[in-house]
Every structure is written in C-alpha cells, then in structure tokens.
C-alpha positions in Angstrom: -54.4 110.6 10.0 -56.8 110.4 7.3 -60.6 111.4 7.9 -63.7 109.8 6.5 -64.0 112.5 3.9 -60.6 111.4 2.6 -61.5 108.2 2.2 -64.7 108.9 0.4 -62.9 111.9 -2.0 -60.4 108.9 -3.2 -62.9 106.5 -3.7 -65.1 108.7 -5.7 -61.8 110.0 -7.7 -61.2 106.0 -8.3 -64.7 105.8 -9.4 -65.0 108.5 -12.0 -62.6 106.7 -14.3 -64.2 103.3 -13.9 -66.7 103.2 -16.7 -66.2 106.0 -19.1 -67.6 106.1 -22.7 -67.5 102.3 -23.3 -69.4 100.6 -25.8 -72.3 99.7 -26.1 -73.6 102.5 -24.7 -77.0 100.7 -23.7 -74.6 98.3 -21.8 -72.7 100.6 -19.8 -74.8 103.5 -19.4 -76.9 101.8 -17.0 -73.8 100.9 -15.0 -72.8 104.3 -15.1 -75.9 105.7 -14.1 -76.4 103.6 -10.8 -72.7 103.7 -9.5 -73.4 107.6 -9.6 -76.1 107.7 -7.9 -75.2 108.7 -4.4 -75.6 106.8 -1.5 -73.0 106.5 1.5 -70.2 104.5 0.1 -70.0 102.7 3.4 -68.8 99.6 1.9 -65.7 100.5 0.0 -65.0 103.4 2.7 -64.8 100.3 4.9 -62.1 98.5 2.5 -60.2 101.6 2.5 -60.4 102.4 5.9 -59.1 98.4 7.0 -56.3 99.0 4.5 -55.0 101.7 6.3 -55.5 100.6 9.9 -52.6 97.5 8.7 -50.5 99.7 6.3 -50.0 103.5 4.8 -50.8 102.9 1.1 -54.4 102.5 1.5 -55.0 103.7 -2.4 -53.6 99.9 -2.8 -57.0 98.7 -2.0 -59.2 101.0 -4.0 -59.4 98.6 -6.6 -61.1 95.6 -4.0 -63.5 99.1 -2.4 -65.0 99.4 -6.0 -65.3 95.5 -6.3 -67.9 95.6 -3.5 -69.2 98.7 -4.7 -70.0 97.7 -7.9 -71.2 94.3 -6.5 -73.3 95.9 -4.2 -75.2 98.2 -6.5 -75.6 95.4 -9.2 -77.7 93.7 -6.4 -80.0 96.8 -5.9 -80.1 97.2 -9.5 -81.9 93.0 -9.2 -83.6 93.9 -6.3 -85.3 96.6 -7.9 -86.8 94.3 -10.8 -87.5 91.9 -8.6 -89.5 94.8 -5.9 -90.8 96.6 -8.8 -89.2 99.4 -7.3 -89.8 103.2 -9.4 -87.1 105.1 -7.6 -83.7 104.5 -6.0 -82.0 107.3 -3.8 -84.7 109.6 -4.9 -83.8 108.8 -8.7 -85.5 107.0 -11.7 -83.9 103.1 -11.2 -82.4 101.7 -14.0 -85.3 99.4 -15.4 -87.7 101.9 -15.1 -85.4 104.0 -16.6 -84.1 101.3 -19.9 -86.2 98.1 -19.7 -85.9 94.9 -17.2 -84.1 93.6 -20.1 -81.5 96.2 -20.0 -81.5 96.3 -16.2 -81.0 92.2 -16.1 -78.0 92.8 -18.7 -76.4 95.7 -17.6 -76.4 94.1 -13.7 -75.0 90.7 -14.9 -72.4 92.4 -16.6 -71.4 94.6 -12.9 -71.0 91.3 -10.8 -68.6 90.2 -14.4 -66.6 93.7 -13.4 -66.4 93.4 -9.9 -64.7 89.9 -10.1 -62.6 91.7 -12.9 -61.5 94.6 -10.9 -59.4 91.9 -8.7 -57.1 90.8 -11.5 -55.7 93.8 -10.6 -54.2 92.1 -7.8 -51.1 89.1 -7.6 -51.9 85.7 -7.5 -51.7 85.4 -3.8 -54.1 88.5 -3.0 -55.9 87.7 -5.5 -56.9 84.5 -4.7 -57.3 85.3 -1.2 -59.9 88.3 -2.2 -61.6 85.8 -4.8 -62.7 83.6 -1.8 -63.8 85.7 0.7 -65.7 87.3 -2.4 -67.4 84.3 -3.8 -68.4 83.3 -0.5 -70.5 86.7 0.5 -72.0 86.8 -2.9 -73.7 83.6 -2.3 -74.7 84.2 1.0 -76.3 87.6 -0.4 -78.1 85.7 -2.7 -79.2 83.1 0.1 -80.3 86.3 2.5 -82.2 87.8 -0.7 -84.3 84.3 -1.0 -84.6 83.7 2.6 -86.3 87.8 2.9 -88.3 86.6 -0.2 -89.7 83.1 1.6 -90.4 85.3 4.8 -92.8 87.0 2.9 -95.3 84.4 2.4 -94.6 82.6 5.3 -97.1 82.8 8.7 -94.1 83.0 11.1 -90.8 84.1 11.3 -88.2 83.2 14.3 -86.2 85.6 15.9 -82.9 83.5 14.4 -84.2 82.8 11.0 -84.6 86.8 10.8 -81.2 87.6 12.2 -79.8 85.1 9.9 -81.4 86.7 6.6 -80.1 90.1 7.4 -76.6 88.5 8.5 -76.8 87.3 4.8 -78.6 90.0 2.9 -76.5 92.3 4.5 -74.2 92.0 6.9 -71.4 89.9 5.4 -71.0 92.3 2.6 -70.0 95.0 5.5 -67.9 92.3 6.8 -66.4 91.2 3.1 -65.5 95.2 2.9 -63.4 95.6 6.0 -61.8 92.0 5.5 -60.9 92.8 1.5 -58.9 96.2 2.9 -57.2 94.0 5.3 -56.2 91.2 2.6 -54.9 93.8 0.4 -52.4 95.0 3.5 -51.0 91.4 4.0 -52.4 91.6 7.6 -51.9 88.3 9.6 -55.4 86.1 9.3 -56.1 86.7 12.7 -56.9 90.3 12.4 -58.5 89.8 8.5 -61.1 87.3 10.4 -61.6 89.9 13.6 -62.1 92.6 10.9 -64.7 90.4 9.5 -66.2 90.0 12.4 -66.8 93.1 13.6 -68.0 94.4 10.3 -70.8 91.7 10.2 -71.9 92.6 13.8 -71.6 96.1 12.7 -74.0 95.0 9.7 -76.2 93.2 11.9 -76.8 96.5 14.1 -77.0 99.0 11.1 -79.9 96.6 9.4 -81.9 96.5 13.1 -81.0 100.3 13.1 -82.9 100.6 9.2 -86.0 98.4 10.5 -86.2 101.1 13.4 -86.2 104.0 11.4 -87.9 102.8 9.6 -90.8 102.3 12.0 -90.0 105.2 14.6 -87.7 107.5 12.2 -88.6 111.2 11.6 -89.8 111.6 8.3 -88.2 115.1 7.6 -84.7 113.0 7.9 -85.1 109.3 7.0 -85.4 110.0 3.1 -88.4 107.9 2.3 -91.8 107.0 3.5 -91.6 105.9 7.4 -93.8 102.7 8.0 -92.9 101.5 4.1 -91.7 97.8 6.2 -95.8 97.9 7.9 -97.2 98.5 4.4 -95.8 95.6 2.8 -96.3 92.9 5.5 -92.6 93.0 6.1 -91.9 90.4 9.4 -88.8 92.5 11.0 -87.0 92.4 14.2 -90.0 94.6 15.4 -93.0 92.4 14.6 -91.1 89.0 15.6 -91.0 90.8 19.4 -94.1 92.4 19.5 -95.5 88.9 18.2 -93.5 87.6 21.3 -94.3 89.9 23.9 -97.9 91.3 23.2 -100.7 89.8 25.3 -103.2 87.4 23.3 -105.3 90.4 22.6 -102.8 92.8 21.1 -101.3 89.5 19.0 -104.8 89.3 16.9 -104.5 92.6 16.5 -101.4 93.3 14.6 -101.9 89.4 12.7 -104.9 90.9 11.4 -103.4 94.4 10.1 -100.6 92.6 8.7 -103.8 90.4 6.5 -105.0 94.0 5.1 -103.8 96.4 2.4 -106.0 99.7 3.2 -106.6 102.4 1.0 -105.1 104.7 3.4 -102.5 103.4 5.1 -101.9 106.2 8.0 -104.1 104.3 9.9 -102.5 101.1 9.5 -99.4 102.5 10.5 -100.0 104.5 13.5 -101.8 101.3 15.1 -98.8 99.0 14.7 -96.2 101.2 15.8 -98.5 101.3 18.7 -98.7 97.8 19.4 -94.6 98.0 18.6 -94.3 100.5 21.3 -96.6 99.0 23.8 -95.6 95.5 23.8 -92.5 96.3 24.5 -90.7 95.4 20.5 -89.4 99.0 20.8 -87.1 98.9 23.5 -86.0 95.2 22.2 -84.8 96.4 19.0 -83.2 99.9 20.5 -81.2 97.0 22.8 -80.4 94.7 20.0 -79.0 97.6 17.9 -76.8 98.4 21.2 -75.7 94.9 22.0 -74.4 94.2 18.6 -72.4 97.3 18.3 -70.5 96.7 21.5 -70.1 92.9 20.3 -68.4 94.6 17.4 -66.8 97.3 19.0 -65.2 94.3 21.6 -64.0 92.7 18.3 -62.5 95.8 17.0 -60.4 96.4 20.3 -59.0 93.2 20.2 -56.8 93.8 16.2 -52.9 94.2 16.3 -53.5 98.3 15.4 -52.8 101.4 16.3 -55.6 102.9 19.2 -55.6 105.7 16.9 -56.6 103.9 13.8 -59.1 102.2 15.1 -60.2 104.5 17.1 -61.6 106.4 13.4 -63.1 103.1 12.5 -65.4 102.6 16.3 -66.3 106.4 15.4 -67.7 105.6 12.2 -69.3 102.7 13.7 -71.1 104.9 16.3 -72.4 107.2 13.4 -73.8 104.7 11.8 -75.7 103.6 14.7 -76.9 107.0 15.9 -77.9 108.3 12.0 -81.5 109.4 11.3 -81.6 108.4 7.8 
C-alpha cells in the first residue's frame, strides 16, 4: 500500500522533466518557476491517489495529476495580476518577478500545456478527460468572477457564497479525483461518486481556509491572519454573523467592513469578536464538519477496497484538521 509521500515523490519525479530548458526562455521560465514553487500538491496527489484505489498502475495517471497541476497554478499565476499580489508561497510571483505581460503570456501558454499533457492518453480516455476538464475550467473561471462581483456587492447569500467556492475551488478537487479514476477505466458510477466527494471535500477545505483564516494561529498559518477582514472579503463567516448578530452588532461589523484603517489590529480583533459572539464561529466549525462527512458518506459508498479508501478518508481528515 502506497503512502501519501509516495504519491507526492512520483509526482514531483514526473514534474522535474516537464519543462526543462525550452525556448524561449522568457516563456518557459516563468512556468518553471511557479510549478516549483512548493505548495501541497493536493490536486494531482488526488488523481494519483483515485487511480490506484480502481487499479495498480497508478503512474498511468501522472500525466492527467500534472494537467490539473499545471492548470491550477496557471490560475494563481492570473489571479495574482488580477490581486496585485507581491508574493506567492512566501516567493516573488511571477509578474512581479518578469512583467504582467510575461505573466499573462507565460499563464496562457500553461492552460495550452495542460490540455496538451492529455494527448498523451487514447481517444476514449482522452475524450472522456477532455470533458470533465473543459467543464471545471469554466466553472473556475465563473467562481473567479462571481468572488470578484461579491466584492462590490452590499450582500452576499449564504448559497451564492457556497456556490462561488464550489466553483472557484471545489470542482477542481473534484476534477482531480474523477481524472485518476477515468484513467483506471472505473465504471461511471464510481468516476461520478469520486467527483462528488472531492467537491464536498473542496467545499469543507475552502470553509476550513476562511476559518483559519480568521481564528488560525499565526506562528502556523503561513500568512497574515485576518488578510479576508482587511479586504472587505464577504466569507462564510460574515454571511452568519450578518445573520445571527442582533441589530446592534449588525451596524457594527457593516461599518468596519466600510473602513480601511491605518492599523488594522484593531479592525481585526473587533470582527473576530463579533464572529465569535454572534455565533458565525461555531456555524462555520459545523459547516466544515457537515461537508466532510457528506463526503466521507460518498467515499464509503465506491466499488473499492476498505483499505484504499480508507488512505483517501485519512487524507481527507488531514486536510480538515490542518493549521495552515
């Protein structure tokens, strides 16, 4: 039985060769540069990880785990132009680092490779990976423009906020596990289960980050806690203290979310009050529970080993009880 580390050492072996010393260098350097960045591979350790739960040869799939890889880091490397983002996983990002024009290139030119990357596949998988593809990257793009609207908009429902980060993030998780299970000719049953749980899984790991994000320790969580407060952001957290604080306490956090202060401490500490207090808190610790057991239900119902899956509900469970 193969362990998460094992997943994540062939990956990253697949991923060393991927670029190499193409030219133009100014194209591909950028890609280079971002895809070796870090971060924790939890997408195409998902693709490789559904592979093997339906057959042995997992490595067969490594080509459809660096397809969402690629994809996904060729949205951060838009996002980050579009955020005017300085750093990404404690790095230089790449426009900062070239030019937007260079960024913009380079990042059109990694969606082009990770629609490449399944050619490597027959017809039949290949078309079969192709749609499942082209649908999530539209949906990411509709998720992106939704979390943009929210940001000038008064008032956010709870459903149009689940929605976006079902879009923005969760089908991608859900496009991972599904791609793995194409690639290992399981029946369409268990590829749309898979799917399933991987995008309640997403939905939970995305409440989790607006938590953390909040209520995380700063020591562990890798960036500034309360970054969400300071730009206004309308998460899970302020929908439900929105809903539950008293008329008072409603005023209150509208009109820090109106102000940009010098000193943002302040800011802060007063909203994670009123998260606390009202009661958005303990909503969102409850969410982030509900979905992973709606996933984890999914998950027990696939036509696998209790042994295999068993590795995928425990990687689940890390996810949801991380601190970064």
């Amino acid at each position: 039985m193969e362990s998460i580390r094992d997943y994540q050492q062939s990956f990253l072996a697949h991923l060393k060769a991927f670029t190499g010393d193409k030219q133009p260098k100014n194209l591909y350097q950028p890609i280079d540069y971002i895809l070796h960045l870090g971060g924790k591979r939890l997408r195409p350790v998902l693709t490789l990880m559904a592979a093997h739960i339906f057959q042995e040869r997992y490595d067969e799939a490594l080509n459809a785990a660096l397809c969402v890889e690629v994809f996904h880091n060729f949205t951060l490397v838009h996002d980050d132009i579009m955020d005017a983002a300085p750093v990404r996983r404690g790095q230089i990002t790449v426009h900062k680092k070239w030019d937007v024009n260079t960024a913009i290139l380079s990042g059109d030119a990694m969606l082009i490779l990770a629609y490449k990357l399944l050619e490597n596949y027959d017809d039949s998988t290949f078309g079969a990976l192709n749609k499942i593809f082209t649908k999530t990257a539209l949906e990411v793009c509709e998720g992106q423009q939704h979390d943009i609207d929210f940001e000038t908009r008064v008032s956010v429902t709870e459903d149009e906020y689940l929605k976006m980060i079902e879009y923005k993030t969760a089908v991608l998780v859900g496009a991972a596990l599904k791609m793995g299970a194409i690639v290992a000719n399981a029946s369409k049953a268990d590829q749309n289960a898979i799917y399933d749980f991987g995008r309640l899984l997403g939905i939970a790991f995305q409440l989790q980050d607006d938590y953390l994000d909040a209520f995380g320790d700063p020591k562990s969580f890798g960036k500034q806690v309360g970054g969400d407060i300071i730009e206004n952001k309308k998460t899970y957290l302020y929908i439900k203290a929105l809903e539950f604080a008293d008329q008072e306490h409603q005023l209150k956090l509208l009109g820090w979310f109106k102000k940009q202060p010098d000193d943002p401490t302040q800011k802060i500490e007063a909203v994670k009050q009123i998260f606390e207090n009202s009661g958005a808190k303990k909503a969102i610790i409850t969410a982030v529970e509900d979905y992973t057991n709606k996933a984890f239900h999914v998950l027990s119902t696939l036509n696998a080993s209790e042994e295999k899956k068993a590795l995928l509900k425990s990687f689940g469970l890390q996810l949801m009880q991380r601190t970064v």
